[in-house]
ZATISE-86897 format. One line per field, with one value per residue (C-alpha): x, z, y. Coordinates in Angstrom, 3 decimals, always signed. Example, Ala and Ser with C-alpha at 12.3 -4.5 7.8 and 13.67 -1.06 7.14 Angstrom:
BEGIN
xx: +12.300_+13.670
zz: +7.800_+7.140
yy: -4.500_-1.060
END
This chain:
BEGIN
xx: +121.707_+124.437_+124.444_+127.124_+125.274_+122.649_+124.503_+125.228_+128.055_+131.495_+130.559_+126.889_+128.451_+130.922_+128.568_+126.377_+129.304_+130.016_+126.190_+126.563_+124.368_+125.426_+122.401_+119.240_+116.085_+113.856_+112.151_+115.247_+116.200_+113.439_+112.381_+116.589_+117.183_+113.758_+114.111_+117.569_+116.629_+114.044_+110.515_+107.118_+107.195_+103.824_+105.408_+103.937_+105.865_+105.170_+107.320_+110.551_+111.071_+113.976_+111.382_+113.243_+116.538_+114.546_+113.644_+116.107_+119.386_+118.605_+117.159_+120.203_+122.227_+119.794_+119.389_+122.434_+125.089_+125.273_+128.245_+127.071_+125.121_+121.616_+120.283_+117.101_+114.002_+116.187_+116.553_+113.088_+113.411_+113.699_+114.951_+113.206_+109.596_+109.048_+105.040_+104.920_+101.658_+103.348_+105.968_+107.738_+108.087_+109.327_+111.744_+112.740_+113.155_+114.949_+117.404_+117.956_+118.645_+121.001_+122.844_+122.784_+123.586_+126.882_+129.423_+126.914_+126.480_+122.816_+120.935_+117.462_+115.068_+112.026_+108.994_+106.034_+103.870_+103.962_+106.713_+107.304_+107.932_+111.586_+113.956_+112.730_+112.680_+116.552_+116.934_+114.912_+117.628_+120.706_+120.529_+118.471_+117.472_+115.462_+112.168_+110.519_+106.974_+103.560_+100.876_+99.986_+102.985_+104.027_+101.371_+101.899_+105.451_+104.333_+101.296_+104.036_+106.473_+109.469_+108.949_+108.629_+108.070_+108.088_+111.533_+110.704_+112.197_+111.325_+108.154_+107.555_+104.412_+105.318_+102.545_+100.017_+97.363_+97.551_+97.695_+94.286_+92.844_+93.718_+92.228_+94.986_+94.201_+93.400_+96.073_+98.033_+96.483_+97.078_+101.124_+101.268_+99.316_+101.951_+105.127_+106.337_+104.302_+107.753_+108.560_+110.047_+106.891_+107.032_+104.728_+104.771_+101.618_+100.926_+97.833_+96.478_+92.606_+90.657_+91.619_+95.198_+94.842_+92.929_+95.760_+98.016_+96.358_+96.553_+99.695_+101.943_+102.683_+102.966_+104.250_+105.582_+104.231_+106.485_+104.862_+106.360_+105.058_+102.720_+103.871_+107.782_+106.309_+104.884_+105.708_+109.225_+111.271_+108.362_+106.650_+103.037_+100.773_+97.646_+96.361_+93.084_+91.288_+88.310_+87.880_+87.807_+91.101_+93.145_+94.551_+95.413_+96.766_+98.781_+100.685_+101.823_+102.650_+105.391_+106.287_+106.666_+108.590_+110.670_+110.301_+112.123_+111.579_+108.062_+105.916_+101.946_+99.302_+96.102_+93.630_+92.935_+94.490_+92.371_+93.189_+96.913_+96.616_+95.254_+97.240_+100.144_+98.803_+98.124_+101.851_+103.337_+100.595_+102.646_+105.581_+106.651_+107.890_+106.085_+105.239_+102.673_+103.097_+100.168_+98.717_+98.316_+101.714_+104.187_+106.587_+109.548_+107.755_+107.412_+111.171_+112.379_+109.798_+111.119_+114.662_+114.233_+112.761_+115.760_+117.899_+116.240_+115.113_+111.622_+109.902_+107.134_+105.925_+102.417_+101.439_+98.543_+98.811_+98.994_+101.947_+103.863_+104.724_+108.092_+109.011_+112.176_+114.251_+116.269_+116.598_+112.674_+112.212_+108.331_+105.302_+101.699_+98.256_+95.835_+93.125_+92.981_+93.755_+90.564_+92.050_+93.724_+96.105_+97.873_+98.469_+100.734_+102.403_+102.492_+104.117_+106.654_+107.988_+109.640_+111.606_+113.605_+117.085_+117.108_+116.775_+113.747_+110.926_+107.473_+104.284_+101.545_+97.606_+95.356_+92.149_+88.555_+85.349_+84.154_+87.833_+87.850_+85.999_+88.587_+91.654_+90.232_+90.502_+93.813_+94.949_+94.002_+95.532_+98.987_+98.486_+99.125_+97.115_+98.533_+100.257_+98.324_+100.052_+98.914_+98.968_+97.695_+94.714_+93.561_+90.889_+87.824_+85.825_+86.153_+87.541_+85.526_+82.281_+79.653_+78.236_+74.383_+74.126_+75.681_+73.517_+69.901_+71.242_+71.742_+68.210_+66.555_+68.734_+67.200_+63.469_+63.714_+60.864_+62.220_+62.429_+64.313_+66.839_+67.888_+68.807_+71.057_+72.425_+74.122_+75.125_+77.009_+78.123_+79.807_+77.895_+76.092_+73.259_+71.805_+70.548_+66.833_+67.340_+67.928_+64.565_+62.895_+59.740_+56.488_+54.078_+51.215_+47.978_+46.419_+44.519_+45.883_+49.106_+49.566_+49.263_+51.493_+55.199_+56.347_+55.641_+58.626
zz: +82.398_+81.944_+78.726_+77.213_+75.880_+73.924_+71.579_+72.025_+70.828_+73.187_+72.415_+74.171_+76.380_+77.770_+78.178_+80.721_+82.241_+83.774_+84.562_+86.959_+84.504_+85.244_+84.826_+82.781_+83.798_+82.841_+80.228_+78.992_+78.724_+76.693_+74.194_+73.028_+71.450_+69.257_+68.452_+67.731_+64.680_+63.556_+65.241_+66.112_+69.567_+72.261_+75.895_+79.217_+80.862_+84.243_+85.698_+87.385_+85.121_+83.232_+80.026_+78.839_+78.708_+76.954_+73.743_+73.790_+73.928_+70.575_+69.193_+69.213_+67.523_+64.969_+63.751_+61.374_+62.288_+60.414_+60.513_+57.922_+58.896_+57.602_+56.047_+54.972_+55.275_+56.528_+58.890_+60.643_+59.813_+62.846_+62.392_+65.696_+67.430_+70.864_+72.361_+75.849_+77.785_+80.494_+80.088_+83.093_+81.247_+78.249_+79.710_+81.561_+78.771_+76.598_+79.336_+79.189_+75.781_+76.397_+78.835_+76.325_+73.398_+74.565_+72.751_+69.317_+66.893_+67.860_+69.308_+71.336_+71.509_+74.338_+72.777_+75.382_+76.448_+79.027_+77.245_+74.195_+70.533_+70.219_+72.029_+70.724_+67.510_+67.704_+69.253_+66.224_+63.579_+65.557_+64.568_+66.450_+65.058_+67.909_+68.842_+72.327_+72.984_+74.309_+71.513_+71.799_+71.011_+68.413_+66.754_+67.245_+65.443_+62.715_+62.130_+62.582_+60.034_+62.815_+62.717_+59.717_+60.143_+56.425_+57.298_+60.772_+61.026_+64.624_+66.450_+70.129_+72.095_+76.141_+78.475_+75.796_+77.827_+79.875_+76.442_+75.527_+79.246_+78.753_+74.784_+72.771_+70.876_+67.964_+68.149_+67.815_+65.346_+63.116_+63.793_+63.357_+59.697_+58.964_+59.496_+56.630_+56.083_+56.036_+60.107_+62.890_+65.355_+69.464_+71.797_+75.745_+78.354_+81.488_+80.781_+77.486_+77.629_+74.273_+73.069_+73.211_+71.108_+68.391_+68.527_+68.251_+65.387_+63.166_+64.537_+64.697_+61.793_+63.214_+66.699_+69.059_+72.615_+75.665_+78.975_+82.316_+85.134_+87.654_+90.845_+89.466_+88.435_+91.497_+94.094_+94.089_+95.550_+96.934_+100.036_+100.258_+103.024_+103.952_+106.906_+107.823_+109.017_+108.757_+106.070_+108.354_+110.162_+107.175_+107.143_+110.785_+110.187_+107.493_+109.925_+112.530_+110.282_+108.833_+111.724_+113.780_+111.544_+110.500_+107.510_+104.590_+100.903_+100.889_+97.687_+98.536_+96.055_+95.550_+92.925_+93.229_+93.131_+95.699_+98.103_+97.363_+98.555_+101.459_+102.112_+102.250_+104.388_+106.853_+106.903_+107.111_+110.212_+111.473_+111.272_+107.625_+105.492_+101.808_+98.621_+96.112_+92.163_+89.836_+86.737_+88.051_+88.524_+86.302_+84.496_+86.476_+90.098_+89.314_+88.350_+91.154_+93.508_+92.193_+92.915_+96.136_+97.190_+95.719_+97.972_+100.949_+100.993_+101.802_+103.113_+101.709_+98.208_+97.133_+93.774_+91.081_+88.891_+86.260_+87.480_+88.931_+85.729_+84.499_+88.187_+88.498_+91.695_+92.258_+95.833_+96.711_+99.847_+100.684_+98.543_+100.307_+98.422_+101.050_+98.563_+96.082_+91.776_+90.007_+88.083_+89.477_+86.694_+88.414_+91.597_+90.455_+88.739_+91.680_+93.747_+90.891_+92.137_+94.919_+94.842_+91.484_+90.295_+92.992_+96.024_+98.430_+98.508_+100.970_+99.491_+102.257_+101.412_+103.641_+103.123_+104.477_+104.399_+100.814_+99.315_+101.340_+97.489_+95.351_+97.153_+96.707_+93.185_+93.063_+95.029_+92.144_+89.941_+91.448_+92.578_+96.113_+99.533_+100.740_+104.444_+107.152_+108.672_+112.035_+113.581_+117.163_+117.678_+114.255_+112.357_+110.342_+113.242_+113.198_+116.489_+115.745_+117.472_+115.541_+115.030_+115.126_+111.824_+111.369_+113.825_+112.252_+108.649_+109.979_+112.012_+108.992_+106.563_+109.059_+108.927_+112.879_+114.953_+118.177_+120.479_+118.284_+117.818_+121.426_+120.990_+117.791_+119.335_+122.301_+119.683_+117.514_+120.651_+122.288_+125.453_+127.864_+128.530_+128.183_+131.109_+131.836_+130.168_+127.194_+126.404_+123.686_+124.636_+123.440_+121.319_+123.087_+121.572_+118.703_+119.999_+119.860_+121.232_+124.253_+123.957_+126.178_+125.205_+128.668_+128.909_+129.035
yy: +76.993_+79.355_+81.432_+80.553_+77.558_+79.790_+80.201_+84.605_+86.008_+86.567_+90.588_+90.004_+87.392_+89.747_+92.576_+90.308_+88.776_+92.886_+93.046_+89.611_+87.695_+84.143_+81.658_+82.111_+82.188_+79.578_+82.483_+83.370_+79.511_+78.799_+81.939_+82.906_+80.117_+80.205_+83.961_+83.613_+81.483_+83.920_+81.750_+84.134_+83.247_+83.455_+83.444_+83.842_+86.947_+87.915_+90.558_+89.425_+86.623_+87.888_+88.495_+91.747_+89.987_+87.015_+89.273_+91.851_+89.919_+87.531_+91.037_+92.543_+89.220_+89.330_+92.786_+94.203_+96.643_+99.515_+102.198_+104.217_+107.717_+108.044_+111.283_+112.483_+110.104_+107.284_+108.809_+108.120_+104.415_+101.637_+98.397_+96.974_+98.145_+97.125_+98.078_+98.405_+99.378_+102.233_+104.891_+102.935_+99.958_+101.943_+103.496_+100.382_+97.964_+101.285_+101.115_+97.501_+98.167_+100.290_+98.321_+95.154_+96.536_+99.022_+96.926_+97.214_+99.873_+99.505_+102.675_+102.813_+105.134_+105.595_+107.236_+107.987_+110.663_+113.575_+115.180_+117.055_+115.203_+117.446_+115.268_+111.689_+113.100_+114.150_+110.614_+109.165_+111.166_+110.785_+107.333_+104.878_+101.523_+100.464_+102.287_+101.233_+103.128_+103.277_+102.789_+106.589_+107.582_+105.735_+107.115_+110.437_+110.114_+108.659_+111.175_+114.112_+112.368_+111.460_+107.613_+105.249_+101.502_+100.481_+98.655_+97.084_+93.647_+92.558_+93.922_+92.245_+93.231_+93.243_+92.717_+92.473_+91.251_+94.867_+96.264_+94.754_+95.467_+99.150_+99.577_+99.580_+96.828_+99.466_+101.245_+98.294_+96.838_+100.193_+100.392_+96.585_+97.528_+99.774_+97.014_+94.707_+91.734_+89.410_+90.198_+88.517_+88.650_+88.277_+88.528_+87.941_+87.860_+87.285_+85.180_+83.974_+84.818_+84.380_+87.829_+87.372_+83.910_+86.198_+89.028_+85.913_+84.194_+87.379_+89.103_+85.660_+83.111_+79.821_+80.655_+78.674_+78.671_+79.199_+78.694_+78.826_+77.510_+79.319_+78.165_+78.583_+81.858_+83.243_+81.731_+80.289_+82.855_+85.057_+84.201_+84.720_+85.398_+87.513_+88.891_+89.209_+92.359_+94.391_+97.192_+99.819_+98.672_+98.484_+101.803_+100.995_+97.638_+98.768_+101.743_+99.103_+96.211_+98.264_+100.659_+97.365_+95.391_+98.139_+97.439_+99.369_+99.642_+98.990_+98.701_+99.228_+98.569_+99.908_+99.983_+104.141_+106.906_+108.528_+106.199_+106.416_+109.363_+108.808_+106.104_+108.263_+110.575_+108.104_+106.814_+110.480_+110.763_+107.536_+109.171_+106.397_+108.490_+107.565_+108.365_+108.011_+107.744_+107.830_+108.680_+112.379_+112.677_+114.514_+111.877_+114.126_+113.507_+109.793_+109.608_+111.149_+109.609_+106.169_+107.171_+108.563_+104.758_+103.061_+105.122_+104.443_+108.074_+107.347_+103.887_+103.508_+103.711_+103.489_+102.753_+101.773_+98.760_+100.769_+103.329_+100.425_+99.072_+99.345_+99.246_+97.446_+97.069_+94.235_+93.837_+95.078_+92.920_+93.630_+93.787_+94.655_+94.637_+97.508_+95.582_+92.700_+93.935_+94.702_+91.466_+88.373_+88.216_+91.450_+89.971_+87.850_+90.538_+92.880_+90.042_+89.852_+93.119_+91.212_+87.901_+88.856_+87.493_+84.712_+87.241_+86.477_+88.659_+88.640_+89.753_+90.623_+91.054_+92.540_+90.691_+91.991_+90.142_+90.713_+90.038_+86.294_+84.599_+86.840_+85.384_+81.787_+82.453_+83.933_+80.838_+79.017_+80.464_+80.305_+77.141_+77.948_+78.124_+81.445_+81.592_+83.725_+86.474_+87.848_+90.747_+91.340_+93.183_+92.693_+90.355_+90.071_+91.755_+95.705_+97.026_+100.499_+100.372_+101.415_+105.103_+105.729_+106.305_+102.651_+101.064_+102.987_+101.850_+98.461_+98.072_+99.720_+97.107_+94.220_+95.557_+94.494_+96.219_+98.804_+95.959_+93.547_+96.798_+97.126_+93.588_+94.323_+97.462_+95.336_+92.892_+95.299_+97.200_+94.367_+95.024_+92.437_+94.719_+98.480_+100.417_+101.113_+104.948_+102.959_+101.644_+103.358_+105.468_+104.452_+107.058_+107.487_+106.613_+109.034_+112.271_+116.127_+117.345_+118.858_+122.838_+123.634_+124.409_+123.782_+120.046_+117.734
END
C-alpha cells in the first residue's frame, strides 16, 4: 500500500517521498490509520518492521504546531513521551524524528544515560515538544526539575516487553503516573506474555490489537539456517565461516560480554578485523564502533542483545547467533537486524548439543523448520581429543571400574586399540612398603 492512501499530509508525504519511502509495511499499514484518529493501540513490533515509522509519522499529524517561544516553566513541558528500553534505540527513534518531522515546527529530544544532564536540558528549553528516553532518565529530569509531563498528549512504550524483562516496569509505571489521565496511549511488543496484557489493561483504554504475522515477521525476507557443531569448535567454526565466505558487515550475537570479548579476540587472531560493543563500553566507543561497521571499516561486529538495540542498518546482509538468546523472543529480533526494507538478509546459528531442544522451540515460534548450513570439518562431534583431566572427569562421571576405563578412553580417543604400556598396574596386595628408596 503506498502512503498516500493513509491519509498523511502532502508536508509528511513529501518528506518520505526524499527518504525513498514508497510502500508501507504491513505495521505501518495497519497502526497509522488507528493512531491517526486518536485509538490506544497494542501492536506486535519486532525490529525491522517499519514500527518507528508506524508511531512516529501519525504522531507528528496529530500533535499541534506551535511558533510561539516558551519561557519559564513551559519551558520543561513535552507534548509527546516516547519510552524506549536502550540508549541505541533512543537515539535511533530521536533521529527518525528528526528526519520525519524537518518540514514541522516539531523538535525532539533524546534523554539517556552515560552523559551529563547539561545538554538535554538546553535541548529540553530550546524548545522541544517531543521527549524520547530510557526510563532512568526520564526520571532523573524530572527529579532535577528539567522535564514536566503534566501536558503529555501521546505516550508510546517501544519494545515494552524488553522493558518489563529488564525491570522497568516501576519506573514506568511512576512517569506514566505523572501524564494526564485524558492521553493518547501506544504501545508495541514483540510478544504479548501475561505481563504485557496487565501493563495493557491499566496503561491502555480500550485498545485495539494489531498483530502481524510471525512467519511475515521473521522469516520473509531473512533466510534462516543453523549449523551444527560442537561447543568447543564454535569459536573455530565461527573464524572460517566468515573468513571463507568473505563475508562483510557481520553482526555476531552473544549472550555475554565476556565472551564478546573473546570472540573478538579470536577474529583479530584470524586476521577479521572486529569489534565488540557492550554495556562496558563508553556511549562515545559504541558510536563510533557502530560507524566504523557501517563504513566497512571493520567486519565483524559483536554484540549483546541488550547493546544491539537501536541498531539500525539498512543493508546488514549477515546475522550469526555464537549461542541461542537467553529468550526465544530475541531471536527473532536479532534476525530482524537483517532482511529490512525489502533487502535480503541470512541469519546463521551455530547450534551445539544442549541448544538442539531450544531451537525446536524457536522453530515454533516462527513457524519455520530452519535450513542447515554446513561447513566441512564441523558437527556435533568435537574434533578436540580429549585432555586427561576430561577423560578422569568422565570415567569418574560413569562410576566405570579401571578396566571398563581403558575401554572409554579408546572410545573418546577415536582409537582402535591401546598398546600393552597402556594397561593400568595393579596394587599389590596389603602388607608394608618396600624400604628401599631405590626400587622402581
Amino acid at each position: 500500500m503506498s502512503f498516500k492512501t493513509l491519509k498523511l499530509s502532502p508536508k509528511l508525504l513529501k518528506t518520505l517521498e526524499e527518504l525513498n519511502y514508497n510502500t508501507a509495511t504491513e505495521i505501518q499499514e495497519k497502526s497509522i490509520p488507528l493512531l491517526l484518529e486518536g485509538k490506544d493501540v497494542l501492536a506486535t513490533s519486532q525490529t525491522g518492521t517499519g514500527k518507528t515509522a508506524a508511531f512516529v509519522l501519525p504522531m507528528l499529524e496529530n500533535l499541534k504546531e506551535s511558533d510561539v517561544v516558551k519561557t519559564g516553566d513551559a519551558r520543561y513541558k513535552v507534548q509527546a513521551l516516547i519510552l524506549a528500553p536502550t540508549r541505541e534505540l533512543v537515539i535511533q527513534i530521536h533521529e527518525k524524528t528528526e528526519e520525519y518531522s524537518k518540514e514541522f515546527t516539531h523538535k525532539s529530544v533524546a534523554l539517556f544515560g552515560g552523559i551529563k544532564l547539561g545538554s538535554q536540558v538546553s535541548a529540553i528549553r530550546s524548545g522541544a515538544n517531543i521527549a524520547v528516553g530510557t526510563t532512568g532518565r526520564v526520571l532523573d529530569h524530572i527529579k532535577n526539575g528539567s522535564l514536566n509531563l503534566s501536558e503529555v498528549e501521546i505516550i508510546v512504550l517501544d519494545e515494552a516487553d524488553k522493558m518489563l524483562e529488564m525491570g522497568f516496569i516501576d519506573d514506568i509505571r511512576r512517569i506514566v503516573a505523572l501524564t494526564p489521565k485524558e492521553r493518547h496511549s501506544v504501545m508495541f511488543s514483540a510478544t504479548f506474555p501475561k505481563p504485557i496484557m496487565t501493563l495493557a489493561r491499566t496503561f491502555l483504554k480500550n485498545p485495539i490489537t494489531v498483530e502481524i504475522d510471525k512467519e511475515n515477521l521473521a522469516t520473509k525476507q531473512v533466510k534462516q539456517m543453523v549449523n551444527y557443531v560442537s561447543e568447543e569448535d564454535k569459536m573455530l567454526l565461527l573464524c572460517k565461516v566468515i573468513a571463507e565466505n568473505k563475508w562483510q558487515q557481520v553482526l555476531v550475537f552473544t549472550n555475554t560480554k565476556l565472551q564478546a570479548d573473546k570472540i573478538v579476540d579470536n577474529l583479530k587472531s584470524s586476521k577479521i578485523k572486529a569489534l565488540a560493543i557492550h554495556g562496558d563500553k563508553s556511549q562515545g566507543m559504541r558510536r563510533e564502533g557502530l560507524r566504523d561497521f557501517k563504513s566497512n571499516e571493520i567486519s565483524v561486529l559483536v554484540a549483546t542483545d541488550v547493546a544491539a538495540r537501536g541498531i539500525d542498518i539498512i543493508n546488514l546482509p549477515h546475522v550469526i547467533n555464537f549461542e541461542l538468546p537467553l529468550n526465544n523472543e530475541d531471536y527473532v529480533h536479532r534476525i530482524g537486524r537483517t532482511g529490512r526494507a525489502g533487502q535480503n538478509g541470512m541469519a546463521l546459528s551455530l547450534i551445539c548439543e544442549k541448544e538442539i531442544p531450544q531451537l525446536k522451540e524457536i522453530e515454533a515460534l516462527v513457524n519455520k523448520e530452519l535450513e542447515v548450513f554446513e561447513t566441512e570439518g564441523f558437527s556435533l562431534v568435537s574434533s578436540k581429543i580429549p585432555t586427561n583431566r576430561k577423560l578422569k572427569k568422565e570415567i569418574k562421571k560413569q562410576g566405570v571400574n579401571m578396566k571398563k576405563a581403558k575401554e572409554l578412553a579408546e572410545k573418546m580417543m577415536g582409537k582402535e586399540g591401546m598398546g600393552t604400556n597402556d594397561t593400568p598396574s595393579k596394587k599389590k596386595p596389603g602388607g608394608k612398603k618396600p624400604t628401599n628408596k631405590r626400587h622402581f
